[in-house]
C-alpha positions as CSV (number, residue, x, y, z in Angstrom):
1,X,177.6,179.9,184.2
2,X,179.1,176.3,185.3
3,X,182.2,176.0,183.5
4,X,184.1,172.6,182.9
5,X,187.4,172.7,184.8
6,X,189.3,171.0,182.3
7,X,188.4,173.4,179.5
8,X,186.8,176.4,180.4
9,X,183.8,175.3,178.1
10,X,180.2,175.6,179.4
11,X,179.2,172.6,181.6
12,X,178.1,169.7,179.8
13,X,179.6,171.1,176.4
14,X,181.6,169.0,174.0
15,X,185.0,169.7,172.5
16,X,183.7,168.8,169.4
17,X,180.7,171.2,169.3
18,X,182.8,174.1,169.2
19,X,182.6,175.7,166.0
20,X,180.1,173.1,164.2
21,X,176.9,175.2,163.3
22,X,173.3,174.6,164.8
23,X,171.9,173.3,161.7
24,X,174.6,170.4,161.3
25,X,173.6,169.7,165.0
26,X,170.0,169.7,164.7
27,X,170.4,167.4,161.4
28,X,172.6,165.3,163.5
29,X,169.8,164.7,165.9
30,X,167.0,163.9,163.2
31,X,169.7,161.6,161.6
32,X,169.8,159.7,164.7
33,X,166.1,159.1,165.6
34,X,165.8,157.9,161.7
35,X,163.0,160.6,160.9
36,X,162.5,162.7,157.5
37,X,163.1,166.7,157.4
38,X,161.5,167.7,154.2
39,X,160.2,171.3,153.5
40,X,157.0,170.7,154.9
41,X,157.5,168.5,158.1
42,X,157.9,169.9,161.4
43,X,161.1,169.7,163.0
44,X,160.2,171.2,166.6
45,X,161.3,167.8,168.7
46,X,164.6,168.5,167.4
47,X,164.9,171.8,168.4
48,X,166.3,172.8,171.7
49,X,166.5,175.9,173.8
50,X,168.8,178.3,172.1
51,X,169.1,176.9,168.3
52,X,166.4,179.2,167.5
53,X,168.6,182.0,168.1
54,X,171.8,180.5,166.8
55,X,169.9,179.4,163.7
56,X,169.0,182.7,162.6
57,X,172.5,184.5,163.1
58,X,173.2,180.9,160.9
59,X,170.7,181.9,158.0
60,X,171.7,185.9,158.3
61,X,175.5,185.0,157.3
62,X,174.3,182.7,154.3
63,X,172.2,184.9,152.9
64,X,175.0,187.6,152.8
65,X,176.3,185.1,150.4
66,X,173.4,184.8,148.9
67,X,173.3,188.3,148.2
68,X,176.8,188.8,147.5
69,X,176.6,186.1,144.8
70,X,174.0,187.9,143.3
71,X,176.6,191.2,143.3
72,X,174.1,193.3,145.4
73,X,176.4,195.6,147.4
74,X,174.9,195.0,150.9
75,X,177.9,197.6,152.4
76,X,177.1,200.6,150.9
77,X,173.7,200.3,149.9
78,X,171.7,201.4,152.4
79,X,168.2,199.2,151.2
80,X,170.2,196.1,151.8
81,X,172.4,196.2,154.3
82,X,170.2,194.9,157.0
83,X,168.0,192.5,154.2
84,X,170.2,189.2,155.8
85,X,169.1,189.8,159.1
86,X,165.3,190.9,157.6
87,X,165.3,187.8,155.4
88,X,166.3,185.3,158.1
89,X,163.9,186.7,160.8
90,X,161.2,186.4,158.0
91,X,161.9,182.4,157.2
92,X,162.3,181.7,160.7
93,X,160.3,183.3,162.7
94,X,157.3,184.3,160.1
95,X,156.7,182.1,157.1
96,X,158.5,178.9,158.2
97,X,157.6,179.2,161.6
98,X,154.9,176.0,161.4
99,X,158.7,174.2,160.9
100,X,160.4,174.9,164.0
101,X,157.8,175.4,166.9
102,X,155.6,172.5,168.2
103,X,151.3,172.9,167.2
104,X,149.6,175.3,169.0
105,X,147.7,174.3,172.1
106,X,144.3,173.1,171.3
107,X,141.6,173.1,173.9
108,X,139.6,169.9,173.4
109,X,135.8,169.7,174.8
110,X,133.7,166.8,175.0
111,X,130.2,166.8,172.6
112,X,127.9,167.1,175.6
113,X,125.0,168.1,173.0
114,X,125.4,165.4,171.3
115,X,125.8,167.3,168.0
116,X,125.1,165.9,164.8
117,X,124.9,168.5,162.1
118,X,127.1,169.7,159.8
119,X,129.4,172.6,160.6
120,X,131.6,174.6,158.6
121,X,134.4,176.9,158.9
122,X,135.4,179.4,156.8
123,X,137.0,181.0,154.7
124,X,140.6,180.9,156.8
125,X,142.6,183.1,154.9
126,X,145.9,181.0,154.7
127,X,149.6,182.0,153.1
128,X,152.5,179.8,152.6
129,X,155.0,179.4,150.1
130,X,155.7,176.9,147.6
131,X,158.6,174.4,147.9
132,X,159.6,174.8,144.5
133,X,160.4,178.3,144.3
134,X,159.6,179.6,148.1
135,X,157.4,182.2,145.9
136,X,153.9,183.2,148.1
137,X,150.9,180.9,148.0
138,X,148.1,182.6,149.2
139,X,144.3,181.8,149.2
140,X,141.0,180.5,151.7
141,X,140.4,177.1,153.0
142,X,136.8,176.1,154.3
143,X,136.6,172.8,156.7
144,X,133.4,170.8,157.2
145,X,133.0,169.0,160.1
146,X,130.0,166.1,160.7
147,X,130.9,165.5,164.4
148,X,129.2,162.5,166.5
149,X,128.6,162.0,170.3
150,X,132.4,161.2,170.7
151,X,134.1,164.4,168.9
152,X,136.1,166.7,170.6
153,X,134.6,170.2,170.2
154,X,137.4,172.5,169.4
155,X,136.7,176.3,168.5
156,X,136.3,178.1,165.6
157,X,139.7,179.9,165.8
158,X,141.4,177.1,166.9
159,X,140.9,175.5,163.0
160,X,142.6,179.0,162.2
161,X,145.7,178.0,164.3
162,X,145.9,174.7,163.0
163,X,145.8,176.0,159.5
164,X,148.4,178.3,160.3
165,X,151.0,176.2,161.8
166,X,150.5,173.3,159.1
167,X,150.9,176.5,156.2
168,X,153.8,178.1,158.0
169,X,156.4,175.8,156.2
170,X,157.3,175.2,152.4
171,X,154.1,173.5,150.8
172,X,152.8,171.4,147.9
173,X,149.0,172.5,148.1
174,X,147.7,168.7,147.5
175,X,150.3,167.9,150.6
176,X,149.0,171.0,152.4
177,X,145.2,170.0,152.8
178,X,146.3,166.0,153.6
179,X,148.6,167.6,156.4
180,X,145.5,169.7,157.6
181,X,143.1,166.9,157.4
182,X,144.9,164.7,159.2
183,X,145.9,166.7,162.2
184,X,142.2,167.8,162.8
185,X,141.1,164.4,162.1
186,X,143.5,163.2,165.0
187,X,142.6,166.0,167.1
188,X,138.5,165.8,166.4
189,X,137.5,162.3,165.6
190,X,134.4,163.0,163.6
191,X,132.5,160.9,161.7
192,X,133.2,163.0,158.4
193,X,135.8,165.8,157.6
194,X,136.0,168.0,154.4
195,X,138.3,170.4,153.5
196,X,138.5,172.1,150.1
197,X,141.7,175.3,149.5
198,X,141.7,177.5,146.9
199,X,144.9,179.8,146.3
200,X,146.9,181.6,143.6
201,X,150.3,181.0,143.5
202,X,152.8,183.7,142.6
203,X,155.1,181.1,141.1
204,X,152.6,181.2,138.0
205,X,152.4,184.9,138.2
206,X,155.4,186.5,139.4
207,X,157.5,183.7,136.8
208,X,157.1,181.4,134.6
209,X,154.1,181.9,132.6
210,X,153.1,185.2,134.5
211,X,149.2,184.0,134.7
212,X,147.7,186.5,137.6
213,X,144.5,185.0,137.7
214,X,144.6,181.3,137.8
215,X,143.8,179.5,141.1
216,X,144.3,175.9,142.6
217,X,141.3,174.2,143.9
218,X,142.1,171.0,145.8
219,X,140.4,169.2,148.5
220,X,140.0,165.9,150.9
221,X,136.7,164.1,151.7
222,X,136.9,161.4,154.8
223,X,134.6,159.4,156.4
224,X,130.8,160.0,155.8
225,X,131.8,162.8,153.4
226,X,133.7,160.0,151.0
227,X,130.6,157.8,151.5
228,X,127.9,160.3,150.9
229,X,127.1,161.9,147.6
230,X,124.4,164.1,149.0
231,X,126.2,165.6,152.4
232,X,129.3,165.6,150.0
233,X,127.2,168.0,147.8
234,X,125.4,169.6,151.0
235,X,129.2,171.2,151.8
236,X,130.0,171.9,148.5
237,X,126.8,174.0,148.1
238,X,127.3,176.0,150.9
239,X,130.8,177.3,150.1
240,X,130.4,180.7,149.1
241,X,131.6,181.1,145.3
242,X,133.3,183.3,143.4
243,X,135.7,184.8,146.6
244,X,138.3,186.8,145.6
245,X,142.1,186.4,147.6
246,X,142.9,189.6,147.7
């Protein structure tokens, strides 16, 4: 490793850096170029090689205080000693992953048929969690695509990936679906896109009111779907009812 001669620090390294954690750096940086962080936006431009890492020995020590707060002994007891480590590994590189690594790469065809129709997708079997109380959200989403002559042609488990990485962070459902929509809208450019999620949340029944069987049905109509009652209807009818989440 290049070391600074005045210093001994790594070359390139700052004084200053020594000692300030990751997150206040990576903050620092999305500070600077004036853009939002919120639970469910992706972060990944501001992530650079090695914060990964750094983060999650980050998250590890505060959720020892996390846990010591709530007077679990994490020493002695042998079912949580390690849950930091577990805990961090699970935000970072599992549920809020769709936060901290760029989209997945999408393979984009032209429409060289020329295909018209109406196509869906679905269910996707999607899982997030709720910003409010990072309990589980779990449920199906069904796109419907009404591509033209100009639409790129993506496939089928591609719309899977998507959904993954825009559910891997904190989520509001109704924000969820917009987020979806517009990222396949950008990356597709049909004439019409429809996307309707269904999901339970365990904030209703793991707290609060403890209702196991109550759902969320949301969804977004653009283009031709907005404009037309009877394609609208079309994708509607042919979403299976009645599926169960597991």
């Amino acid at each position: 490793m290049l070391m600074n001669s005045s210093s001994n620090l790594p070359a390139g390294a700052d004084e200053a850096d020594i000692g300030v954690p990751v997150s206040v750096k990576i903050r620092e940086r999305i500070a600077r170029s004036r853009k939002r962080f919120n639970a469910n936006d992706n972060i990944a431009e501001f992530i650079e090689p090695g914060d990964l890492e750094k983060l999650l020995d980050e998250v590890e020590i505060k959720m020892k205080g996390v846990l010591q707060s709530l007077v679990i002994d994490t020493e002695t007891d042998h079912n949580t000693n390690d849950t930091a480590r577990r805990v961090a590994k699970m935000y970072l590189n599992e549920v809020f992953k769709g936060r901290y690594v760029a989209a997945p790469a999408i393979t984009e065809f032209p429409n060289a048929e020329h295909l018209n129709e109406l196509m869906i997708v679905g269910p996707i079997t999607v899982r997030s969690a709720c910003s409010h109380h990072f309990c589980p959200v779990i449920g199906q989403v069904w796109i419907g695509v009404m591509p033209n002559e100009h639409t790129n042609v993506i496939g089928l488990s591609k719309y899977a990936r998507l959904a993954e990485w825009v559910m891997g962070r904190p989520q509001i459902q109704e924000e969820a679906v917009v987020q979806l929509a517009d990222l396949i809208q950008d990356k597709t450019q049909p004439d019409g896109l429809a996307i309707v999620m269904e999901a339970t949340h365990f904030c209703m029944g793991w707290r609060g009111v403890k209702d196991l069987d109550s759902k969320m049905i949301n969804s977004v109509m653009r283009g031709v779907f907005l404009k037309d009652p009877n394609l609208r209807r079309e994708f509607l009818a042919l979403i299976p009812k009645n599926n169960s989440n597991g």
